[in-house]
Every structure is written in C-alpha cells, then in structure tokens.
C-alpha positions in Angstrom: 101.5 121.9 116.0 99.8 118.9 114.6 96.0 119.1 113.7 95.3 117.1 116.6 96.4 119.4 119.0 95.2 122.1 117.2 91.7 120.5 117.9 92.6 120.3 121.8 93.9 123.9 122.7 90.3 125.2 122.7 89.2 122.2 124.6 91.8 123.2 127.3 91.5 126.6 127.1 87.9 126.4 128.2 89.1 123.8 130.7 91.0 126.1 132.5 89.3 129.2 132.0 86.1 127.4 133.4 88.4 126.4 136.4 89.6 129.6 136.6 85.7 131.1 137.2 85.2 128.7 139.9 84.9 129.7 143.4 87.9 127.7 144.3 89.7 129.1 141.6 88.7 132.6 142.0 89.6 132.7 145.8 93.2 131.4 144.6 93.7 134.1 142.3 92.3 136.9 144.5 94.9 135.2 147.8 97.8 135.5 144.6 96.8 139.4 143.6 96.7 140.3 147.6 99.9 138.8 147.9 101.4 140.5 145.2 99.8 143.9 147.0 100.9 142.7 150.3 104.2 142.4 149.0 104.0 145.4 147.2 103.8 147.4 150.4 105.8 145.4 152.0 109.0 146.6 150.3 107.9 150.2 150.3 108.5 149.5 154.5 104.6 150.7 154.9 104.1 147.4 157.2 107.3 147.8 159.2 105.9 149.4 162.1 103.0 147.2 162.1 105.4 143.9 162.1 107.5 145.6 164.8 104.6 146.1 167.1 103.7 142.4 166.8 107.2 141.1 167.2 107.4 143.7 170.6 104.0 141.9 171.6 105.0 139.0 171.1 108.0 139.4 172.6 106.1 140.4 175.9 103.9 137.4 176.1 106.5 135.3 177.0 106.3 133.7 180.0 108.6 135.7 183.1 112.0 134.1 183.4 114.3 134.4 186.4 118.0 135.5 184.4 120.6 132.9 185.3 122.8 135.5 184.7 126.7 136.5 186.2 126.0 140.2 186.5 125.1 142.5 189.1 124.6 146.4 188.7 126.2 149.3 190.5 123.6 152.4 190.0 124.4 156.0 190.6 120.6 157.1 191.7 119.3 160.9 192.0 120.0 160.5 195.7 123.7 159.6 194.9 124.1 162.6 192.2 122.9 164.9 195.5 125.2 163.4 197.5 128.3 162.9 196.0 127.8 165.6 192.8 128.0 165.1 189.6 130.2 164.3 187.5 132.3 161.8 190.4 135.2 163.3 190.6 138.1 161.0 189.8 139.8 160.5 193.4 135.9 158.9 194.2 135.8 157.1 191.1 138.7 155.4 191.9 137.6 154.5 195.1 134.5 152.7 193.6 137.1 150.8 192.0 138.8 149.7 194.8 135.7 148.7 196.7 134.3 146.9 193.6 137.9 145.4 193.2 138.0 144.0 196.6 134.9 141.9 196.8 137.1 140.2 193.8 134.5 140.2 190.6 135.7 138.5 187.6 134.9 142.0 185.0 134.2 145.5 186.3 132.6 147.5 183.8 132.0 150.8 183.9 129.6 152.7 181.5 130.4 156.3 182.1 132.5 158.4 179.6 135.3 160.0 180.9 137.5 161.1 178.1 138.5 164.1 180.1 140.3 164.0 183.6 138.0 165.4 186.6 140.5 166.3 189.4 141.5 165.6 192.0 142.8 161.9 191.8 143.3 161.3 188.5 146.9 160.3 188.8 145.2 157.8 191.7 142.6 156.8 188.8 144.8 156.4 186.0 147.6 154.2 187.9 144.6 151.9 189.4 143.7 151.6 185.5 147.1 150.9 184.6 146.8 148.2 187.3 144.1 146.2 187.1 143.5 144.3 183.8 139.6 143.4 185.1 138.3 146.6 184.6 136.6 148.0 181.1 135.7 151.1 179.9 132.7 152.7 177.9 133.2 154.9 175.1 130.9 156.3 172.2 132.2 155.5 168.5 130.0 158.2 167.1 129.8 158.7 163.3 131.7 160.3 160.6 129.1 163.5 159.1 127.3 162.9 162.2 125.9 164.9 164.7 127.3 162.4 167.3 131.0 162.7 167.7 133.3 160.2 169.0 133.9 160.2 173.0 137.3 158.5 174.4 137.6 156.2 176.7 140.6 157.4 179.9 143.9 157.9 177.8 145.5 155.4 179.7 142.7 152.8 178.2 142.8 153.3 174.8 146.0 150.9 173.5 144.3 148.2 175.1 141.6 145.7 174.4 139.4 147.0 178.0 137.5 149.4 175.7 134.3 148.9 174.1 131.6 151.5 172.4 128.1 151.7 174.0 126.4 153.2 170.4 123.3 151.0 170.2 120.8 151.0 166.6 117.6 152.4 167.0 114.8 152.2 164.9 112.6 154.5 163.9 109.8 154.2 166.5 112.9 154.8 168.9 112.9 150.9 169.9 116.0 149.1 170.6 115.4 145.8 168.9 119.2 145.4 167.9 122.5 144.6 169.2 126.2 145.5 167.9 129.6 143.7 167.9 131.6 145.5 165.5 131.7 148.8 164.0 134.2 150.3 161.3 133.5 152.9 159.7 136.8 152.6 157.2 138.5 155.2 160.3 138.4 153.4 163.1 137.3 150.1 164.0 136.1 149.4 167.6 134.0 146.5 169.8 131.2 147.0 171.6 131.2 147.3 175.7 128.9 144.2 176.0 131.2 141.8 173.6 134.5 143.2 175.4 132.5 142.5 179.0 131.6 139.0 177.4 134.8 138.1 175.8 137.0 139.0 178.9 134.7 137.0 181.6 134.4 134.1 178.9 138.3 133.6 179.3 138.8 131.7 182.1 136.1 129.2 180.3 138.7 128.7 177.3 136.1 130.7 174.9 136.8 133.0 172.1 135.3 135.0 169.7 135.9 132.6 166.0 135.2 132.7 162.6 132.2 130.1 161.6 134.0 126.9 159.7 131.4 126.9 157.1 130.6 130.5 156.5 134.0 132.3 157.6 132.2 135.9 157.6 129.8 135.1 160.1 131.0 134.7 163.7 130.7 132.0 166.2 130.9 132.3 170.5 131.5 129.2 171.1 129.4 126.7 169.9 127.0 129.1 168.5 127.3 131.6 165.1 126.0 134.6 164.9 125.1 135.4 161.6 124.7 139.4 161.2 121.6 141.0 160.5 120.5 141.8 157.0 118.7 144.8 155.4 115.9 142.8 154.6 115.3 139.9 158.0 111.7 139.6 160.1 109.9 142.5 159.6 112.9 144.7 158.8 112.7 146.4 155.2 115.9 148.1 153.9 117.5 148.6 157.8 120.6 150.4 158.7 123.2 147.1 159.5 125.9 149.0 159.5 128.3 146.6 161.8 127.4 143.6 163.1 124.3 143.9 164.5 122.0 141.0 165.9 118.5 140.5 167.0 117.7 141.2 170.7 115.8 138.3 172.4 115.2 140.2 175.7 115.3 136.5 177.5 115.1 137.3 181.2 114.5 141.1 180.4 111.2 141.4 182.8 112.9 140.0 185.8 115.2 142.8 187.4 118.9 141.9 187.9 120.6 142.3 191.3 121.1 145.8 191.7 122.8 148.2 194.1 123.3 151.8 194.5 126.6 153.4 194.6 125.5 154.8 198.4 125.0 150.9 198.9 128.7 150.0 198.1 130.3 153.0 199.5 128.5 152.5 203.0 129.4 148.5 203.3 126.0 147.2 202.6 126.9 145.3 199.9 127.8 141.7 201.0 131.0 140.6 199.5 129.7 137.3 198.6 127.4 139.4 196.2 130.0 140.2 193.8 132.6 137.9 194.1 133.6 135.7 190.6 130.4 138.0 189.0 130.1 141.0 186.1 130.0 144.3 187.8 128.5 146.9 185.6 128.6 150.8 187.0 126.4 153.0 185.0 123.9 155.9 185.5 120.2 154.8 187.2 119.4 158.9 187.7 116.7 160.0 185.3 118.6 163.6 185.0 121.5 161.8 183.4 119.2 160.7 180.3 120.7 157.4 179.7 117.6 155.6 179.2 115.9 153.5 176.2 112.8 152.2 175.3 112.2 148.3 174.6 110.0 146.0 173.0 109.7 144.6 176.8 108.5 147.5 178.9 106.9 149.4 175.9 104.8 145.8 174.7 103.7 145.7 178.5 102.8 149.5 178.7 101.0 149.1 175.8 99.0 145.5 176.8 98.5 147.0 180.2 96.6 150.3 179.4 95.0 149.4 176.0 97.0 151.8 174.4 97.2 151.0 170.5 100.5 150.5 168.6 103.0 153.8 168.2 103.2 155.1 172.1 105.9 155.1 173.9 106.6 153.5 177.1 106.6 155.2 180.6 109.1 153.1 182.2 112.4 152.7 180.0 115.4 151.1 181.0 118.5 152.4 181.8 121.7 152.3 179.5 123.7 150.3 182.0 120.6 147.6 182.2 120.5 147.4 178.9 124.6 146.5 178.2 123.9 144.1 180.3 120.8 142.5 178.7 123.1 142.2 175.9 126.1 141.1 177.8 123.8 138.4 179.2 122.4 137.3 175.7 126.1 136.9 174.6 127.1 134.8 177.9 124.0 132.5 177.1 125.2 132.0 173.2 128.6 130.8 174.0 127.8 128.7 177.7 124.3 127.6 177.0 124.6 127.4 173.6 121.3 129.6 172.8 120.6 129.9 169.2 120.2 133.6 168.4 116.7 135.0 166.8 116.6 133.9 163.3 113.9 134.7 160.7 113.5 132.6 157.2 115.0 133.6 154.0 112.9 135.9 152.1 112.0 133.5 149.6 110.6 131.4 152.6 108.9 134.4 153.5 107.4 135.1 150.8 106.1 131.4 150.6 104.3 131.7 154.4 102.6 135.0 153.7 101.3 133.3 150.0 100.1 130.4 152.3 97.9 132.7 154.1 96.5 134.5 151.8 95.5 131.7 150.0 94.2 130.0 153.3 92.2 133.2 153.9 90.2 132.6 150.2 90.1 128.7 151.0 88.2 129.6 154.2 85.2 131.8 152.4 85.0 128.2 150.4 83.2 126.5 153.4 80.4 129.2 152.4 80.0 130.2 156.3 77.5 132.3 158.0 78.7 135.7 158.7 78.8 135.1 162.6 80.6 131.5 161.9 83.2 133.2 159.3 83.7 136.0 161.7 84.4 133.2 164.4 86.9 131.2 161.7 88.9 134.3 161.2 89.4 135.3 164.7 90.4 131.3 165.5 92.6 131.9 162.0 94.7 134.7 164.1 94.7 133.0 167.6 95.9 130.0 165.3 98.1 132.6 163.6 99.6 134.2 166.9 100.0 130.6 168.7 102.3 129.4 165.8 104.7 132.9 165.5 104.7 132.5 169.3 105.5 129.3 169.3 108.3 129.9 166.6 109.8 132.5 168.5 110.0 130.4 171.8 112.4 128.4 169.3 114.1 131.5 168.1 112.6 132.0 164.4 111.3 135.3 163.8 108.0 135.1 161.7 106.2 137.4 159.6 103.0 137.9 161.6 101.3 141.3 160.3 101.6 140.8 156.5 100.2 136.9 156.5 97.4 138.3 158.5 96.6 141.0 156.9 96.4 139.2 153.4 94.7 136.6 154.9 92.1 138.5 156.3 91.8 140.5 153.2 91.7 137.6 150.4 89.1 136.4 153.3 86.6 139.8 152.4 87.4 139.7 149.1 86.4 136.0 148.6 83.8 136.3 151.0 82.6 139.4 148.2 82.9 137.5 145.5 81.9 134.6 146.6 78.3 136.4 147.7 77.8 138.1 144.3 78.3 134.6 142.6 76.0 132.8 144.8 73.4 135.7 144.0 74.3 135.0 140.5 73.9 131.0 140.5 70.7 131.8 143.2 69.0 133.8 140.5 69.9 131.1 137.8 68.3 128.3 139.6 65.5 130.3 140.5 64.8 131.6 137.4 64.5 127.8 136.1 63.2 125.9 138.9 61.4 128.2 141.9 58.1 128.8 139.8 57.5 125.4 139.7 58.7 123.2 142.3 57.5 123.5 145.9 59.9 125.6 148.8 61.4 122.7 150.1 62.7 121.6 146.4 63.3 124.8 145.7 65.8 124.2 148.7 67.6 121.3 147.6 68.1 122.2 144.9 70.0 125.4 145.9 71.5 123.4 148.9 72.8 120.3 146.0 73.8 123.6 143.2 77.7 122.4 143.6 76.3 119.4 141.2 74.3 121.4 138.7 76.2 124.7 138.3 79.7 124.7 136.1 80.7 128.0 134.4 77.8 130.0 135.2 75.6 127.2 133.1 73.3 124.7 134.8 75.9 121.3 134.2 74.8 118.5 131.6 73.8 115.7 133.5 73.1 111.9 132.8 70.4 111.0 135.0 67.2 108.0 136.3 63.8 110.1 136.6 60.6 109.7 136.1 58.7 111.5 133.3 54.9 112.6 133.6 52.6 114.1 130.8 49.8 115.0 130.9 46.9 116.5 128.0 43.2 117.3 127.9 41.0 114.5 126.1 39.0 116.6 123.1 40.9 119.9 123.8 40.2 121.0 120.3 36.5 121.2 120.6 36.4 122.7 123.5 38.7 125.5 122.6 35.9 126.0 119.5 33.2 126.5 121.8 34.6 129.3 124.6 35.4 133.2 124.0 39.2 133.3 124.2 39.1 134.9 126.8 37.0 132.5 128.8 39.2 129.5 127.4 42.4 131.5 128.9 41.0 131.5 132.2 39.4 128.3 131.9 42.7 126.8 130.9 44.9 128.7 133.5 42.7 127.3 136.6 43.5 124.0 135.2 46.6 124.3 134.9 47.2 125.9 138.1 45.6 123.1 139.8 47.8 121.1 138.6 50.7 122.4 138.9 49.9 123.1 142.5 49.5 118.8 142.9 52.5 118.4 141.3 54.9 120.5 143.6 53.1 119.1 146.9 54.1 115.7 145.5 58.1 117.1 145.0 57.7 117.8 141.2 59.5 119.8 138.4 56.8 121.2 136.1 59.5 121.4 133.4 57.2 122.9 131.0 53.2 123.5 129.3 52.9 122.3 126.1 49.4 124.6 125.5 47.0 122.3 127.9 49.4 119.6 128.2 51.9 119.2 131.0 55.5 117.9 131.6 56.2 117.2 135.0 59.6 115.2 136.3 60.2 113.8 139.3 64.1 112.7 140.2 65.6 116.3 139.1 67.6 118.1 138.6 69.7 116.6 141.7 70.6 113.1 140.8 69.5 109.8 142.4 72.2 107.9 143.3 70.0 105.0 144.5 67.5 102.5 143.1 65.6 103.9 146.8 65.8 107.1 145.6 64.5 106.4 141.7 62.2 103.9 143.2 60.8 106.9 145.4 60.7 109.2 142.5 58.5 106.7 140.6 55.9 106.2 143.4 55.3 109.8 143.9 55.2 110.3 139.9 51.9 107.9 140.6 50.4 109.4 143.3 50.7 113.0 141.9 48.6 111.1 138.9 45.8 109.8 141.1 45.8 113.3 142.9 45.4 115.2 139.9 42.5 112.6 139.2 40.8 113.8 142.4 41.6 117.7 141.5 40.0 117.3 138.0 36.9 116.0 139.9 36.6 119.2 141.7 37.2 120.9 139.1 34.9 119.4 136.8 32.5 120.1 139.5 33.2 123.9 139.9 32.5 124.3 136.4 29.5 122.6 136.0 28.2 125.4 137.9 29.6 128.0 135.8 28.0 126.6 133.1 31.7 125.7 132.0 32.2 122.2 130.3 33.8 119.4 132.1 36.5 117.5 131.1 38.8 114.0 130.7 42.4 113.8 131.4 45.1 111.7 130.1 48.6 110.7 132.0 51.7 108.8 131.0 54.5 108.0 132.9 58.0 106.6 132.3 60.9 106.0 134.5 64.3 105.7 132.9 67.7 107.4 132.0 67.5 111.4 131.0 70.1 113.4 129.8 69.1 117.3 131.5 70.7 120.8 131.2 70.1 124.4 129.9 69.0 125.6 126.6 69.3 128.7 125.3 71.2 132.3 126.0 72.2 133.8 129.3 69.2 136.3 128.6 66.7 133.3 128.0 68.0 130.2 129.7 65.4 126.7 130.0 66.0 123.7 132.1 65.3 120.4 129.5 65.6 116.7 129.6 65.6 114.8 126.6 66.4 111.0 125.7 64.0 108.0 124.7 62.3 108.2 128.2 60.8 111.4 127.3 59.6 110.3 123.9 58.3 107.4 126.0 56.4 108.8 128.7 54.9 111.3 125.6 53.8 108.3 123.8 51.6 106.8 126.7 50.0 110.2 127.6 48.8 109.4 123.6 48.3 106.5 123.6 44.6 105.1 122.5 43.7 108.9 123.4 39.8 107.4 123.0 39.7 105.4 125.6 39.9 108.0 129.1 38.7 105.4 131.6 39.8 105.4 135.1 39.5 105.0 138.3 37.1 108.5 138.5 36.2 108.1 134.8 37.7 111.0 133.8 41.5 110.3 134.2 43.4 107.9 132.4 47.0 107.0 134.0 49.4 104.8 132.2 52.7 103.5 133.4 55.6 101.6 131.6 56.8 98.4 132.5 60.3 100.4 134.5 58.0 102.6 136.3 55.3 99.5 137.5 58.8 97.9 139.2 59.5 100.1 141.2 55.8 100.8 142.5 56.4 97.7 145.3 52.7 96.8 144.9 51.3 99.9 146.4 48.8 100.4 143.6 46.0 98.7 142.0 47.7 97.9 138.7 46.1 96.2 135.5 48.1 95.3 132.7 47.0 96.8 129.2 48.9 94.6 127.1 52.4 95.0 124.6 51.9 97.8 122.7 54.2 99.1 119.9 54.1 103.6 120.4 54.4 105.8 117.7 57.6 106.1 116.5 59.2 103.0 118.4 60.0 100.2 116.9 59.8 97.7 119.7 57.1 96.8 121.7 56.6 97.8 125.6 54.9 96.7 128.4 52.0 99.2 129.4 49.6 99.1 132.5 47.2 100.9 133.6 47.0 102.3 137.3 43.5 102.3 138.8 43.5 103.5 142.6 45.7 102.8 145.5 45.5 99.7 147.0 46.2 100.5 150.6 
C-alpha cells in the first residue's frame, strides 16, 4: 500500500463510519439485522402458520366466481344412508351405474372404497365394471410404516388405468392447501383419482399428460407445466412433497357445483340433459361417513365472518368428493384454459422482497412523522402490502406476506426508537449551544434546519455570510474600581441581561461575553442562501444596536437612582464570510465563528474607544462599508472616514449610524 493511501484509509474509514451513524444509515442496518432475524425464524418454520393464515385470507378475498366447470356431483346424504343402508350393497351400486351410464356422461367417478365385495350383485357389479371403460374408481395408497394402510380398488379394476388414489397432504393446522398427481413410494406407484378423472375426460380433446421440453422432470397438461412443489415454496418451510404435489388455487371453490342426491337419481329427478357429455363424481355428502376436510376457503371465511383470530377451525368443511373435484377442475382449467398454476419466487427472490421491506419500514421513520401520521403510514404500508400479494396472487404468484410485514413493521419501531433517542441527543446538543441565547422562535429554526448543522453527533463546519455585533462598556476599568464586587456582579449581570434580552427579540445568537463585552451574530447558524436573507441579517444587526441604545438609557436611568453610576456603550458591526462550528469535548462543547469578519467587527467596537457619541450620547454604533450596503437607506448614516484597524493592513470604509431615518 503506497503512502498515499495509507494517508486515505482513515479519511474513509471516518467517511463511512460517520455514514454509518446517520439516521439513514442506521435505519438500513437495523431493516439488514431484522432481516437476518426474520429469516432466522423463518427457517426454524416459526412463521409458517402465520404465512398460511394470510395466504388462506387472501385466498378468500377473491372475488366469487361462477366454475365453468364439466362436473356434477352425485351425493349419498344422511337421508339416503337411512334409506337405502350403509354400506350400498353391490346389486344397488350397480344400478347407480346404470342410471348414471344412461344419461351418457363422458367419466363416472366414484369415490367410495370397495376393496371388498358387499353381496348380493357383485357378479352384476363386477361384469358392468368389466364393461364400461367410462367409469373410475377410488382407492387409498396409504403409506409404508404407516398407520394408514393401503385400500384396493374392485379386483376387477386394478390391471387397469380406471384407478386413482384419493390420499390428499395435509398440513399441520389440518388445511388442505395441496394437490397430488403421483405417488411411489419405491413399492407401488399409483395416480391420483382427480388426474385419472382429468386425463380420461381430456381424451377426446387430443390431451395428454407430457414431459415439459425444457425441464423434462416437470410435467406439462397441455400447454401448461406443472412444476412440483418444493420443501421450501410460499410460506412453506421444510414441507412433506413426497409425490407430485401442487398448489391449490381454490378458483371457483365458493360457488357450489351442481349437485344431486343419490334419492335424486334413483327417483328420476335428475334431468338427463344434466349429465350428459359431463364428469359424474359419486362420493359420500353424510356427515357420519367423515369424509370431510377443512380449506383455506370456508375456514378464511369462518374466520373473516366471526372475527375469530388465526388457528380455528372451520365449522363448514367440504366433503371429500367436492374436494376431488375442486382438483379435478383445477387440472381441466390447466390443460383447456391454459391457467398458470400458483407459483411463488425463488428463495433468493424471496429473500430480496422481505429485505425490501424491512428496509422500507426504517426508510419510513426517516420522514421523522408524528406518532398519529407514522401510525397512519404503517397501516397504508400494509393495505399497500396486502393490495400487491393480492394482486400477485390474482396473477398466480404466491408472495411472502407475513415475514415482509413483520420486519417491516419492526425495523419501523426500531427506527422509530432510535431515531427518537438521537433526536433527543442532537435536541440537547443544539440546546445546549443555542437555546440560552437566542429567542423561541430561533430556537426553532434552528432545530427545524438541524439536518444542515448536525454530522456525526458534532454541530457541522460551515462556511457562511453573517453579520457580526460587539459590543463593550466605555471606561469599564474604572468603574469596576469603584463598586464592592458584589455590587459590580449584579450591576454587570442587569446589563448584560438587558441586552441579551434586545438581542434575541431582534433574531440574535449571543455567541458569547467577553467580561462586559458582547458577541452577538446575526445570520446563524442556518445559512443564508440569499443576498435578501444576509441583507436582512444586516438590518436587524442595526436595529438591535439602536435598541440597545434606548435600553442603556433606561438603564442609566434606573441607576441613577440607586446611586449606581451610568454608563457609555460602544458597538461594531461587520457583515461578511464566517467560518462556524463546535469547539471543544462532547462534555464541554461551544458554538464559534472565526474569520477576518470577526477580527473586523472587534476592531470597530475599539475603535477611537474616546469618542462614545451617538445618537443618545451614550452609544456609539459603527458599521463597515459591507454592512452600510445592505442597510437600503433605512438609517441615518454618516461616514467616519478610511480608517486603517489594529492589526489590518488595509484600510476600510467606516460609518457611523445615528438614528433611523423613517
């Protein structure tokens, strides 16, 4: 490393470490540690259930779609169970069939298990089986080591392709969010019931299950791949995907699909033009059968409805024969309408979205808000939030709704925390320098301009125009020799209370006291940007002079009669360029200007200190030649002549300001 950059590395170090300790930069690393948390519990699966809730809710607040859907449903009801027992025996299962078969549907589907003959008529069932190639079977694939074993489909089924599992994945809050196509567990290999249903009815459209061109493990229904679900997709952490499962949408789910009961079809009152060229599915609808399941759909609702809060389960499930045939219909929409299935982003994608919104939560403290207006923000922040995951899921993309919240509304109360404590700091910094002597309302600009003065926890160095005022006592010495101290403190503390007093009611920094002598400036510490601004600055420099003219009269006059001694007062004033900033430690801090128009302003104040004529005879103002420019003619102004000040080697213009002139 060459010695020049050597010389740099501190200069960037405290670069970027003072960048660092700025609000903005403060609020960016507290949005990065949240994130980090947020991901942290993230992939311990804490969040799941809260990102499964919002994807049910969100889920519900679709708007009510009427399913353009092929199928119709054949229920056996409580009142059918009493009628006709239970189980159907298998001569009156087979005459379902043969009504069902007569109307002429496309696919009859029938979600019961019957692995085991239920004379009489099973000879009658099996050869109608054996007959009709329209018809598919349910059957349970169960699990190796489980406590679910496998049941058959009818023996006369199970060589062909008419039989398909109805397993469906749960997940833990007993929602079914997921869909299956495939299962193998390395014994037997099996389709589901809805892609069998599907893929039989889709053949007279010339449409067949395919591997994807591009990605040959995924598959494709006709136009459309469906790409199976990972361990690790939406709000899923570490899942079971055993299969090939896919993402629910639910489209259509809260508009009932034409339904019948089995009393219906067995008494004639279904019309034939009902069923004819459709999906028949004939499944359980009898509570005492307990083929139900709860869904983000009815559970979201329940939920909504009776201002329940996230984790209770839904009073009105759906049946397991409705829901095969939400799924059938999801599959008939992917390969004829071309649906895209519910994706989500890659997780790197992910993780760039839920960054965003933490940091977005610490850029929002920035604005420095009211509590009511910040509380206000953040709830627009989640409507804005909501609105775009609902928005994304109306197009199929899953988003990660709960996490970005969450760390944006905490990075949001941390900032908001930090950013409090560091205005308190920088509030008792600018007090500590400026509130003593300056009036309330400078007092509040200058805490209402502190993004210009404050950098680093230090009041900022700052080239500036202002106008400089000093003031001293004519003969101070002698008087000094004449009072008790004690008297002289007092006697000097009135005095220069008065003045400070008419120097704050004219918008004035009294900077410091230099034992009786004052330093006063007008212009800071918040820059003037215009030659209005300085050219105000200088006026009110003036008239603060000729005021404190009028003050030392009263005062004079108080102490006459406290046998105290009058006095005579001296004033010089300068306008020009100032350099200003903080001396000293952070446990004794000083605002200070210093450049030649200090030294300047100093000089006139001393100037011929005999000669204290004025406009009351007892106050003396003098004014350089930049500060009688910008005075627009408002003041009686003589000129004193060139004069050459101690300690400068040119000469300056000096005048001498009498009394206003209007």
């Amino acid at each position: 490393m060459t010695s020049t950059n050597r010389q740099r590395m501190p200069a960037l170090w405290s670069n970027l470490s003072g960048r660092l300790r700025s609000p903005v930069g403060v609020s960016l690393l507290l949005g990065s540690l949240i994130f980090a948390g947020i991901l942290g519990l993230r992939l311990t699966g804490i969040l799941q259930p809260l990102e499964l809730d919002t994807y049910d809710y969100l889920l519900t607040l679709r708007p009510t779609i009427p399913p353009n859907s092929p199928i119709v449903l054949i229920g056996e009801t409580e009142q059918d169970i009493h009628r006709f027992g239970h189980p159907l025996s298998d001569d009156l299962l087979a005459d379902i069939l043969e009504r069902l078969d007569q109307a002429h549907p496309r696919i009859i589907g029938v979600d019961k298990y019957r692995d085991l003959p239920v004379p009489p008529g099973s000879a009658k069932l099996n050869a109608l089986l054996a007959r009709k190639d329209n018809i598919i079977w349910v059957m349970k694939f169960g699990g190796a080591g489980t406590d679910h074993p496998p049941v058959l489909a009818p023996k006369v089924l199970q060589e062909t392709d008419r039989i398909g599992f109805s397993d469906i994945p749960l997940d833990n809050d007993g929602i079914v969010r997921r869909g299956l196509l495939f299962m193998d567990d390395k014994q037997q290999f099996a389709r589901s019931f809805p892609l069998v249903v599907a893929l039989h009815y889709l053949r007279q459209e010339d449409i067949a299950m395919q591997p994807d061109t591009d990605q040959p493990q995924y598959l494709k229904l006709g136009k459309v791949t469906i790409p199976p679900l990972a361990a690790n997709v939406g709000g899923y952490i570490h899942a079971d995907t055993a299969g090939y499962q896919f993402l629910l949408d639910y489209h259509g789910a809260s508009t009932p699909l034409p339904r019948y009961s089995l009393a219906d079809l067995l008494d004639g009152r279904i019309p034939a033009i009902a069923l004819r060229d459709k999906i028949v599915l004939f499944g359980g609808m009898a509570e005492s059968l307990s083929d139900f399941f709860h869904t983000p759909m009815n559970r979201g609702a329940y939920i909504l409805q009776n201002g329940l809060l996230p984790g209770y389960q839904s009073a009105q499930p759906i049946y397991g024969v409705e829901l095969q045939a939400l799924i059938v219909s999801q599959l008939l929409r992917f390969a004829l309408d071309g649906v895209a299935p519910v994706r989500s982003l890659t997780e790197s994608q992910e993780l760039i979205w839920i960054w965003g919104w933490c940091l977005l939560g610490g850029l929002l403290c920035l604005q420095r808000l009211t509590l009511p207006r910040l509380l206000a923000y953040t709830a627009l922040t989640w409507l804005i939030l909501m609105a775009v995951c609902y928005v994304a899921l109306s197009f199929h993309w899953w988003l990660p709704l709960a996490p970005a919240w969450l760390g944006c509304l905490l990075t949001a109360a941390s900032s908001t925390g930090y950013l409090s404590i560091h205005e308190r700091a920088e509030k008792q910094l600018i007090m500590q320098l400026f509130a003593r002597h300056v009036s309330p309302e400078v007092a509040d600009a200058i805490w209402q301009g502190r993004a210009q003065l404050l950098e680093g926890g230090r009041l900022r160095t700052q080239r500036l125009t202002a106008t400089v005022l000093f003031t001293d006592i004519s003969g101070f010495t002698a008087i000094a020799e004449k009072l008790e101290p004690a008297v002289l403190l007092e006697w000097l503390n009135t005095y220069l209370a008065a003045m400070t007093q008419v120097v704050m009611r004219h918008g004035g920094v009294v900077n410091k006291y230099i034992g009786d002598a004052v330093m006063a400036l007008f212009g800071v510490p918040i820059p003037r940007l215009s030659e209005i601004a300085i050219a105000q600055d200088a006026t009110q420099s003036v008239q603060c002079a000729l005021a404190m003219a009028v003050e030392l009269e009263r005062l004079n006059a108080q102490w006459q009669t406290q046998g105290l001694p009058a006095i005579a007062m001296r004033v010089g004033i300068y306008t020009g360029p100032l350099v200003a900033g903080s001396l000293g430690s952070s446990q004794r801090l000083e605002y200070t200007v210093i450049g030649d128009t200090v030294n300047i302003a100093s000089r006139l104040e001393a100037f011929q200190k005999e000669d204290t004529a004025g406009a009351s005879g007892a106050c003396r103002i003098l004014i350089g030649a930049t500060t009688q420019r910008y005075l627009d003619e408002q003041f009686q102004v003589e000129p004193v002549g060139l004069a050459k000040l101690k300690g400068k080697k040119e000469e300056i213009a000096v005048y001498r300001v009498l009394d206003r002139r209007y």
